[in-house]
N, C-alpha and C positions, 0 to 999 in steps of 0.2 A: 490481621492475618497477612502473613509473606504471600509474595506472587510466585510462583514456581514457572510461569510463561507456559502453563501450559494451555491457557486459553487467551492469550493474546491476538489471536486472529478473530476472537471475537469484541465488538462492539460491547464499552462496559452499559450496564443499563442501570438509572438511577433508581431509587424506592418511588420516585414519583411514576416511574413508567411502569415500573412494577404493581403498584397499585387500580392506575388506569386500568392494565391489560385485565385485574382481579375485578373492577366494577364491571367489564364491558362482559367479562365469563358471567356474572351474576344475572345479567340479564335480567336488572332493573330491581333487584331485591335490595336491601339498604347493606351497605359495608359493615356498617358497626351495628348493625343488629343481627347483623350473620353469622360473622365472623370475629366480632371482637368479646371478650367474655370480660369478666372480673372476678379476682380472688377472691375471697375472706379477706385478705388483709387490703383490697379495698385497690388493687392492679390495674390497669388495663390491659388485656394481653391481646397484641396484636396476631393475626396470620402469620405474617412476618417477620424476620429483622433482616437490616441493610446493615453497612459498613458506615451507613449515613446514625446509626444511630449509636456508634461510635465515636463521631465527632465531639471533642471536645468533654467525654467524659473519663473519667479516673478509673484509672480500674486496679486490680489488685491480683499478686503472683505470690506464688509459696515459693520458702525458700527452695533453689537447685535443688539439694537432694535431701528432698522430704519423701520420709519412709512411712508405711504403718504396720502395725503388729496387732497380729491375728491374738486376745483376749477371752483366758474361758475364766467366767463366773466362778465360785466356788465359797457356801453358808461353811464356816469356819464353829459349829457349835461345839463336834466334835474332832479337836487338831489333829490330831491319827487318822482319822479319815479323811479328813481335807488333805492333808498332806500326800493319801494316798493317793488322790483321787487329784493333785496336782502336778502329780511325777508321771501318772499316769496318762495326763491330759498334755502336758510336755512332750513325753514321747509321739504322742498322736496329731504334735500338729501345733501345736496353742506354743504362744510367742511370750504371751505377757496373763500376768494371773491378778485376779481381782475378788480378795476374800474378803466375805461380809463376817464381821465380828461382832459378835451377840453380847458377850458377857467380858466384866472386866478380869478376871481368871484367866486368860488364856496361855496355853503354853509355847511362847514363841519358837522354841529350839526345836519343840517336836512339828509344829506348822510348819517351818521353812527348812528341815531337814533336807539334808543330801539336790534341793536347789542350788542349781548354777544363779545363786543372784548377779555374780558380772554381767549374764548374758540376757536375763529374765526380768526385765521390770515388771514391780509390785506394786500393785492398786489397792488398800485397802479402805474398805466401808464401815467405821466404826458405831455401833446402833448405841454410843455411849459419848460422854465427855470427860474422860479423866486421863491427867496424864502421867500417871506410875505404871500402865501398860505402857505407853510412848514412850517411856525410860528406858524400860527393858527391851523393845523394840530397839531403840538406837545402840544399848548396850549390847545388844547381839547384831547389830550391822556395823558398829567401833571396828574400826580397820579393816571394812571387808566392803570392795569397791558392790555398788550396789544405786539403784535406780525406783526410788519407792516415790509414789505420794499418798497422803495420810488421808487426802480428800475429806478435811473438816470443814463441816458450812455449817455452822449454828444460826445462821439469817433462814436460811434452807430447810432446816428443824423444825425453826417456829413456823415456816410458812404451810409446812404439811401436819406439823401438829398441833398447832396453835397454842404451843406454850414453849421457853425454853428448852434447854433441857435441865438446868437447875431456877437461874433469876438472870437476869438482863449482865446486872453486875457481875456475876459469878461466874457467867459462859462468858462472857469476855477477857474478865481477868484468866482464866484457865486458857484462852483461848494465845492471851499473850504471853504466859506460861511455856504451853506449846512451842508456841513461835520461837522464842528466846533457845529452846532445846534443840532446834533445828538448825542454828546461826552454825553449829560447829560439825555439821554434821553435810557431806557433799550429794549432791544429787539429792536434795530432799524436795517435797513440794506439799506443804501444809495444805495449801487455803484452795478450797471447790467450789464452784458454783453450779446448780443442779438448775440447769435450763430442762430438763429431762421431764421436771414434775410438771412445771405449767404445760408442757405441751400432752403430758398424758390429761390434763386437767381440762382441756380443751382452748388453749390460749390461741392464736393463731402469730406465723411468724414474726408476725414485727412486733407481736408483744412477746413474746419469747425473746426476743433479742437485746428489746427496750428496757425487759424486766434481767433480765443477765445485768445488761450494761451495769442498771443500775443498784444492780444488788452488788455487783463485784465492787462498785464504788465505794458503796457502805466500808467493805475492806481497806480499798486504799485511802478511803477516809481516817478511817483507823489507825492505818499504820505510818500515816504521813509523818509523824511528828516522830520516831522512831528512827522512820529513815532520812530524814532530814539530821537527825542527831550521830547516826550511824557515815553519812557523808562525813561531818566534823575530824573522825577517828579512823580513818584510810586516805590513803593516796586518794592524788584526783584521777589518776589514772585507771581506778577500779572501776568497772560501772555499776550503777545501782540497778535493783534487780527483786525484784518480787513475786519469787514463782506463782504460779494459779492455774488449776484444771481447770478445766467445764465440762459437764456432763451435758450429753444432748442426745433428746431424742428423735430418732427421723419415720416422717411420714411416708408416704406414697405417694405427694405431690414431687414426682422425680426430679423433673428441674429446677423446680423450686426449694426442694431439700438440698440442693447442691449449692444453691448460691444461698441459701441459710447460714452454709457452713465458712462461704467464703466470704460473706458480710459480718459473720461472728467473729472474726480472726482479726478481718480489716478493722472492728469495729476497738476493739481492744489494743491494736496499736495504735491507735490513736488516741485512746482515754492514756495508754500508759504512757507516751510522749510527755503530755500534758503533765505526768506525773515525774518526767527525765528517768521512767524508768524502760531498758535496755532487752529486755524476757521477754522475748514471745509465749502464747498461753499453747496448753496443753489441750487438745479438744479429744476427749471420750467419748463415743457414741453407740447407743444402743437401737433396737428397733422399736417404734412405738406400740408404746398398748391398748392405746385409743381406738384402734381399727383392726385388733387382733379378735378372732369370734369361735365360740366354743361349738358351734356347729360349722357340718366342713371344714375342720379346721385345716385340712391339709396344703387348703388355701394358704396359710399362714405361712407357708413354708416361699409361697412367690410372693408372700409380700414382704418378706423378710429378706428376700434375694435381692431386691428392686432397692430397698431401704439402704441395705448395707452397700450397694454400687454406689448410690447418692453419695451414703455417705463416705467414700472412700473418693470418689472424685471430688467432694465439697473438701476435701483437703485434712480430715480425719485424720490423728494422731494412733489413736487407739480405738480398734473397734471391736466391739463383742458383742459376738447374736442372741437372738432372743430366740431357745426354743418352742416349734411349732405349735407344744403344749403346754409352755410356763401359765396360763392362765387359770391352770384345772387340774393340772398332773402336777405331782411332786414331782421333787429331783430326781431324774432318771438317765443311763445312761446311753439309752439308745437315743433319745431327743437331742442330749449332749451331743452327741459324736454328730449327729445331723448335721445340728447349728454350726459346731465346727468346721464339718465338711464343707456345707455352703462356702465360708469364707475361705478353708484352702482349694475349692476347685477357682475361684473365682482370681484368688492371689496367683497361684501358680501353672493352672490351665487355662486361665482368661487375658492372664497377663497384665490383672489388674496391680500387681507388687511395680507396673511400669507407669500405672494410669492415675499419677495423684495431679501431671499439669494436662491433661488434655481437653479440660471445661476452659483454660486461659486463650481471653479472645473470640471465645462464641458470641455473637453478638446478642442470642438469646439470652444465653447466661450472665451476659458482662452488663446487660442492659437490665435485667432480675437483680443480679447483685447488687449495683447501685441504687437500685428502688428501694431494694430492704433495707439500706444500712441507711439508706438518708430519713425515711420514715420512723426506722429506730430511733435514729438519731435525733429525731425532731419528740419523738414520744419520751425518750431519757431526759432533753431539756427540758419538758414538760414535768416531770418524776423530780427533777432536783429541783428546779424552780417553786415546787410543793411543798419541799421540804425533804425531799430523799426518798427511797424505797423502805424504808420502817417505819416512817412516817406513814405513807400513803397504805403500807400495810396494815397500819393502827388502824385508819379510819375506815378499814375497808372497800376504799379504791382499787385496787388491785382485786381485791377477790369480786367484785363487783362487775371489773370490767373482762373479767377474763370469763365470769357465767354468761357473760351476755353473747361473748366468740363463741362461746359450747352452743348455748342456746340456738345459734342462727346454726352454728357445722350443726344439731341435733335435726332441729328442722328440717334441712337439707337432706340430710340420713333416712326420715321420717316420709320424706314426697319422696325419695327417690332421684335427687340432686346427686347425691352423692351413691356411688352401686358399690355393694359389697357383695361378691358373687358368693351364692349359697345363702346369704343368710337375709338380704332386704331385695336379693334378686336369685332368680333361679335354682330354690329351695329344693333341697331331697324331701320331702314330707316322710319317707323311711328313718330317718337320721331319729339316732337315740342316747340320747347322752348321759341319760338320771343317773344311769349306774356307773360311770367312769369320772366321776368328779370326785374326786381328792382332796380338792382347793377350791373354798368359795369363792367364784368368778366376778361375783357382781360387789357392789359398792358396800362396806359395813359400815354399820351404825354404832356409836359406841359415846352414848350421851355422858356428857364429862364438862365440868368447870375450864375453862380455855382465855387466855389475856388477847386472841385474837381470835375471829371466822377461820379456820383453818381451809386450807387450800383443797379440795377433795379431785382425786381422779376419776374417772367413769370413761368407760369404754360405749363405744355409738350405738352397739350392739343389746346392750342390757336390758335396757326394756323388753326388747322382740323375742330375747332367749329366755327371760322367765317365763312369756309368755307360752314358748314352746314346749319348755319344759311341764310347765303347770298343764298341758293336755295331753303331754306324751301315756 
């Protein structure tokens, strides 16, 4: 941090004095069983930080002028209404659009009607793998300046459903299919990686990070020999480059979701280095649903506020909220416009459209960032050393080790380590929910033949609310 002189007439004080004057306050209690705690992901987090805990470590800055764009969701089943309800959502606020596509039918010219694509990046979620839509999608962005990514992760697929989505060889080959379709087409961005699911799944950060890392590798695994061959046939002067979102989802632990975000970012320049490729990654963030609860939910609306700051100071490209009732309500438009709301009072009344460097140089945060990424870092080495992340998904190492983070955050939820107000503390007993559920909240079962353990998500909340429900 700069000195501005405005406390120059005082005496600097080191962390060691600092400390002292904190035992002599405690009046013979122990320091670090007072005052220092530990994450999940295994921390120590002190009372404190100094400028001393700055020395000699690395730290990491977004570029100048890094922007984000306020994102509304939008289930594309029926294109006429999606599109209504895109132009609509446009007007009200929403920067960037991100439609879930169900079925391979779709009609692209009636979905993206009458959008300003110049000005409106497109995020699309395909619940499919083929690419004669992707044809026609590029056939109708052919000459017309535009900013989409396809966000395909078939590693991502099998990891939440335990099977392809056709056979190993066939998503891949389709997948370089893709790829190849995109080479001629500007501003495109294929390839996702959904950090979003393990953390709904209950992973804790540095496996979230570690398991990114190294799913995204599987990719550039992949496509090494490609772009190695693609060098041969350009200038040396072009750089190489291989676009990649991430999808992420953010907790409630505030400071700690911020340098999540800023250990994600650092964490991928650096794998892509290694690879001499040139592209910073795209980070997408949503709120988590781990900690979202169907009683009180209104609660959901400050923890979604809290999420989306993190995630916007952790250096978030694209962010889209999660409304207060996604868990149990259909799609509706007063929750919509909420969620929305949240992130334009926050952008333009907050001043958060100014607030993506003000976490650079906290020594809490700069000292948290470094923890995550070196920890990831050490867990990735570990992950390729195995054999890679498909590998270790084959043998069920990853599903293994991420129930066991659930297990212990359950636990936690369970005593009472962890508070969720209204629903494991400070309970309405009036609260009635049987007849306003829409959407089954809690985990389905849906016994099926799978070539892997599928990844499951489960919110903390579930047990205690069936529980509620079953007496209401």
């Amino acid at each position: 941090m700069s000195k501005s002189g405005l406390f120059d007439e005082f005496p600097e004080v080191s962390a060691k004095q600092w400390k002292q004057k904190i035992q002599f306050d405690l009046k013979g209690a122990d320091y670090n069983e007072t005052l220092v705690w530990e994450s999940l992901e295994g921390i120590a987090v002190k009372p404190f930080y100094h400028a001393e805990d700055l020395d000699s470590l690395k730290t990491f800055d977004l570029r100048e002028r890094h922007d984000w764009k306020i994102a509304q969701s939008i289930y594309a089943g029926d294109a006429e209404k999606a599109n209504a309800k895109a132009l609509d959502s446009l007007k009200r606020g929403a920067e960037s659009l991100i439609f879930t596509i169900p079925h391979e039918d779709f009609d692209v010219e009636v979905l993206l009607a009458n959008i300003d694509l110049k000005n409106t990046p497109l995020h699309f979620n395909f619940e499919f793998l083929a690419p004669e839509p992707i044809k026609r999608l590029f056939n109708y962005l052919d000459g017309k300046q535009s900013n989409v990514s396809l966000n395909i992760d078939i590693i991502g697929h099998l990891a939440k459903d335990g099977n392809w989505f056709h056979n190993l060889e066939k998503d891949h080959s389709l997948l370089e299919e893709i790829h190849e379709l995109d080479k001629n087409q500007n501003s495109i961005t294929t390839l996702s990686v959904d950090l979003s699911h393990y953390q709904n799944a209950g992973a804790n950060m540095v496996q979230q990070l570690a398991y990114g890392l190294a799913h995204a590798n599987e990719y550039l695994n992949h496509f090494h020999g490609s772009l190695e061959a693609a060098d041969t046939e350009r200038s040396q002067s072009v750089e190489r480059s291989l676009p990649i979102a991430f999808k992420v989802s953010v907790g409630s632990n505030y400071f700690f979701e911020i340098a999540k975000l800023r250990a994600l970012r650092w964490l991928w320049n650096s794998i892509a280095s290694a690879y001499d490729l040139s592209n910073d990654c795209h980070i997408l963030t949503v709120p988590s649903k781990r900690n979202k609860t169907l009683y009180d939910y209104n609660v959901n609306l400050l923890r979604t506020t809290s999420e989306c700051m993190s995630a916007i100071l952790g250096g978030a490209d694209t962010v889209s909220n999660l409304p207060y009732d996604a868990i149990y309500h259909k799609d509706n438009e007063f929750a919509d416009r909420i969620a929305r709301n949240q992130l334009l009072l926050l952008k333009e009344e907050s001043y958060f459209d100014q607030a993506s460097h003000v976490a650079e140089g906290s020594y809490y945060i700069e000292s948290l960032t470094q923890q995550l990424a070196q920890k990831a870092l050490n867990l990735f080495k570990q992950i390729e050393n195995s054999g890679g992340f498909l590998s270790e998904l084959k043998n069920g190492t990853i599903q293994r080790k991420i129930k066991e983070s659930a297990e212990k955050e359950q636990h936690l939820f369970d005593t009472g380590g962890i508070t969720s107000l209204g629903t494991n503390k400070y309970q309405n007993a009036q609260d009635r929910m049987k007849d306003d559920i829409e959407l089954y909240p809690f985990v389905k079962t849906n016994p099926r033949k799978t070539i892997i353990e599928p990844i499951i998500e489960r919110r903390l909340a579930e047990e205690l609310e069936q529980k509620r429900l079953d007496n209401e």
